[in-house]
mmCIF file of the C-alpha atoms, coordinates in Angstrom:
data_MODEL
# 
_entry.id   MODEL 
# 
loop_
_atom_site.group_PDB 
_atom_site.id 
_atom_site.type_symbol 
_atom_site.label_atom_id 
_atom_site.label_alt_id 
_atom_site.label_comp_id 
_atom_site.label_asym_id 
_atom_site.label_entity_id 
_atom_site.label_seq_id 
_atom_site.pdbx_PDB_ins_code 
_atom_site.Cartn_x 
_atom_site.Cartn_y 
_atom_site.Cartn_z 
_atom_site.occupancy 
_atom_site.B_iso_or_equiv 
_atom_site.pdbx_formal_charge 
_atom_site.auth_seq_id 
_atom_site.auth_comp_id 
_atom_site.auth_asym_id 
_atom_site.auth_atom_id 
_atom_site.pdbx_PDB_model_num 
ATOM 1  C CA . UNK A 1 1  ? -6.369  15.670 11.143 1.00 0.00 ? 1  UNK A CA 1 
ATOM 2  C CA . UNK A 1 2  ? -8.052  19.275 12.084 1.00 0.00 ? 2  UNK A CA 1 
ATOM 3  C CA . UNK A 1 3  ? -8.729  19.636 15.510 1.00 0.00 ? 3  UNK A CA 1 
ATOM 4  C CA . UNK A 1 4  ? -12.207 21.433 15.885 1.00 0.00 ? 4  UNK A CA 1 
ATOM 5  C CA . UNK A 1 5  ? -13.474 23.105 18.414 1.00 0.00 ? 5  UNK A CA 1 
ATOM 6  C CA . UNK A 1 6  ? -16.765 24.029 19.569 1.00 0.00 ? 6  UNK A CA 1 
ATOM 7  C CA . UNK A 1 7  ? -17.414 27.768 20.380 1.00 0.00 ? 7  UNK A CA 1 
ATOM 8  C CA . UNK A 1 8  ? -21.076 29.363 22.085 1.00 0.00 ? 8  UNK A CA 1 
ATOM 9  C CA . UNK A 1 9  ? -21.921 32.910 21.863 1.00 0.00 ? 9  UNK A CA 1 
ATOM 10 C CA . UNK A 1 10 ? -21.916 33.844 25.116 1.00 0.00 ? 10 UNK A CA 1 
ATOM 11 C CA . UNK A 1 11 ? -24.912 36.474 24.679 1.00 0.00 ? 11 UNK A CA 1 
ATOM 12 C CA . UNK A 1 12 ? -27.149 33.577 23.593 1.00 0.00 ? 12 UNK A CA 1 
ATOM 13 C CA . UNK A 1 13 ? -26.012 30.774 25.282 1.00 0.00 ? 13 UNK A CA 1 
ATOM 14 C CA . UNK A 1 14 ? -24.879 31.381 28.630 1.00 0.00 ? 14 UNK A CA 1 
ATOM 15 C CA . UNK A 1 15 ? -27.117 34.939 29.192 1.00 0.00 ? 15 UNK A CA 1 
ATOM 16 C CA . UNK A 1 16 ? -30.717 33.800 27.840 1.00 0.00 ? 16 UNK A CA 1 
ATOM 17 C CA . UNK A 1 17 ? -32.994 33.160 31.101 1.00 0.00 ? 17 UNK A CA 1 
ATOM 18 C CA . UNK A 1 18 ? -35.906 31.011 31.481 1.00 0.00 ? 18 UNK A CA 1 
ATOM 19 C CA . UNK A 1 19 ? -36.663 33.300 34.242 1.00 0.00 ? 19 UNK A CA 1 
ATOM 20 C CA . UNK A 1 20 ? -36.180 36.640 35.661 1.00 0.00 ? 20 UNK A CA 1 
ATOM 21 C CA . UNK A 1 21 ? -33.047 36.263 37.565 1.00 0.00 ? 21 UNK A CA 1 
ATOM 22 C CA . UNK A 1 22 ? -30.936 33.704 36.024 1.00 0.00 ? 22 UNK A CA 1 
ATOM 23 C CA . UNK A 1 23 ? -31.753 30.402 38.235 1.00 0.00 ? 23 UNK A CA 1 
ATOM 24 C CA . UNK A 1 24 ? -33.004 29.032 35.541 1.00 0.00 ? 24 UNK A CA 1 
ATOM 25 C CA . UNK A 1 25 ? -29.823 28.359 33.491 1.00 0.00 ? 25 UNK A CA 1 
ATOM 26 C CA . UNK A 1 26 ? -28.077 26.995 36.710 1.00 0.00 ? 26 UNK A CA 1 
ATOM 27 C CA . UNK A 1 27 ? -27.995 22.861 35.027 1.00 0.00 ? 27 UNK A CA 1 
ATOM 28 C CA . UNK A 1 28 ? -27.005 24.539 32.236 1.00 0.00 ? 28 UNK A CA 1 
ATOM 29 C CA . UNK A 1 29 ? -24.116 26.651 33.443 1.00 0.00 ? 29 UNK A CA 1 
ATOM 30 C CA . UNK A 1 30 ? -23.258 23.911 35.857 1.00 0.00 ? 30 UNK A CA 1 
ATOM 31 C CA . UNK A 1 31 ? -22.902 20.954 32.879 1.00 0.00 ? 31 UNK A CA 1 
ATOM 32 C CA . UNK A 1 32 ? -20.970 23.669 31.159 1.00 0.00 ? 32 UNK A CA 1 
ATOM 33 C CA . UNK A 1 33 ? -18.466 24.606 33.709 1.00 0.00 ? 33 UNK A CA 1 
ATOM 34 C CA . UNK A 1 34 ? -17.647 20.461 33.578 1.00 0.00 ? 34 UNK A CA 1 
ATOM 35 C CA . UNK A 1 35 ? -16.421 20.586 29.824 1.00 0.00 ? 35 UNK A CA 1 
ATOM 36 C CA . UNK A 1 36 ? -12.705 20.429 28.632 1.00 0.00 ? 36 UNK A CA 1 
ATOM 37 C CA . UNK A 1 37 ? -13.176 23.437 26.590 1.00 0.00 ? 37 UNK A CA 1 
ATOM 38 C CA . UNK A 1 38 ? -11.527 26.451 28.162 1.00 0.00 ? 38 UNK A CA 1 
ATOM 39 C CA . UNK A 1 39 ? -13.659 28.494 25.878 1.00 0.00 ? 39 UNK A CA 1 
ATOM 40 C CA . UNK A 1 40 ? -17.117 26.795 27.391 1.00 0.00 ? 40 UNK A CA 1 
ATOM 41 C CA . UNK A 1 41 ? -15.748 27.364 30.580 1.00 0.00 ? 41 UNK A CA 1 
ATOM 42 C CA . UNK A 1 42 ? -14.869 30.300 31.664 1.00 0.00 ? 42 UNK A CA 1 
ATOM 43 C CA . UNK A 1 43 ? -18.420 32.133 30.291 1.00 0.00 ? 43 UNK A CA 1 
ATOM 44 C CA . UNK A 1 44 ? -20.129 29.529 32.258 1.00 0.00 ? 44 UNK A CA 1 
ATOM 45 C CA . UNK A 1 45 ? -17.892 30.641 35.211 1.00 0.00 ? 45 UNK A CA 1 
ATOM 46 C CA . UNK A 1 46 ? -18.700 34.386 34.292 1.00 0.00 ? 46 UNK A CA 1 
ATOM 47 C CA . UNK A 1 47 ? -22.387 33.554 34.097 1.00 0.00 ? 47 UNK A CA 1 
ATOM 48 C CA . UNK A 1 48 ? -22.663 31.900 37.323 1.00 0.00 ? 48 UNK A CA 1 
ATOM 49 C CA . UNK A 1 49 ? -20.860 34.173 38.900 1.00 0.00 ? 49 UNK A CA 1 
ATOM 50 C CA . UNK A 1 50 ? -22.851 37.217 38.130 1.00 0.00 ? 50 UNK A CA 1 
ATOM 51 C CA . UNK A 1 51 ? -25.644 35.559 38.841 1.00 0.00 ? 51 UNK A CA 1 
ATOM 52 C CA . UNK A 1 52 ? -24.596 34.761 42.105 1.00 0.00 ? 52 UNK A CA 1 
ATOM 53 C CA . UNK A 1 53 ? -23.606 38.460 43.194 1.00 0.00 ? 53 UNK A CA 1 
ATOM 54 C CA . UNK A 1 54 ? -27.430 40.052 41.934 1.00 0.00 ? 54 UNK A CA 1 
ATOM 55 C CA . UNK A 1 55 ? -28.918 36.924 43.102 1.00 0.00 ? 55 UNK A CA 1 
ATOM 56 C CA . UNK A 1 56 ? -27.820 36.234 46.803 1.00 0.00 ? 56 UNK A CA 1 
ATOM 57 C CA . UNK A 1 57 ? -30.573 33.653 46.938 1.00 0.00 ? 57 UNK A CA 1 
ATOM 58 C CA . UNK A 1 58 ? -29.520 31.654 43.987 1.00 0.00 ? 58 UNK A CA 1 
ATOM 59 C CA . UNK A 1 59 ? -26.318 30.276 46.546 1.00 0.00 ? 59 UNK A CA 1 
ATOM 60 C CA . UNK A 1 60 ? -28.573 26.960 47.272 1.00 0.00 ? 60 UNK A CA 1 
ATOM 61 C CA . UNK A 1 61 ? -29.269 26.294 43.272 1.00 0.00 ? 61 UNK A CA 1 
ATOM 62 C CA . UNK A 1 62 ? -25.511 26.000 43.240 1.00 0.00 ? 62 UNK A CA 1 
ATOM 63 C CA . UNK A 1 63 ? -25.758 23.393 45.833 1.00 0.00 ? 63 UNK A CA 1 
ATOM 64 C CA . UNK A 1 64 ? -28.326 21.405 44.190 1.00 0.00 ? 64 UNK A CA 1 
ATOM 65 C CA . UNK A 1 65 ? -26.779 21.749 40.932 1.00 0.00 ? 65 UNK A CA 1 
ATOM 66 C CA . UNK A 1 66 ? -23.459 20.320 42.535 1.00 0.00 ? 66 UNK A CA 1 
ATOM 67 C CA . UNK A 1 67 ? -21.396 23.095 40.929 1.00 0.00 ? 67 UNK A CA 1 
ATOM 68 C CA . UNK A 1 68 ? -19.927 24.194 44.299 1.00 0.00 ? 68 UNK A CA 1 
ATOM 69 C CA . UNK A 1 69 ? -17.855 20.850 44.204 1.00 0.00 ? 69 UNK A CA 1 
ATOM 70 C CA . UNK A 1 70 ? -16.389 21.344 40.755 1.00 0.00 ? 70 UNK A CA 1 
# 
């Protein structure tokens, strides 16, 4: 049996904003960062982490979003 596994473009998936600066895709990111997938992951991680350094304020979305206890 094939193992398959699913893969996101990271430009479309992880980087396309409902808003501005990126708070938007928080659930997203923060669902994301929860899969087994290695390759889901760590783009999620990459995401959320940018968006965290150009977006100081977007610290208590994390919160909400329960991502800081993952």
């Amino acid at each position: 049996m094939e193992k398959e596994t699913l893969r996101f473009d990271e430009t479309v998936f992880f980087t396309k904003q409902s808003d501005s600066n990126g708070i938007g895709n928080i659930p997203q990111l923060a669902i994301a960062i929860r899969s087994s997938d290695k390759n889901i992951q760590i783009p999620a991680l990459k995401s959320l982490l940018n968006i965290v350094v150009n977006v100081p304020e977007s610290v208590e979305a994390l919160y909400e979003n329960d991502v800081v206890s993952v």
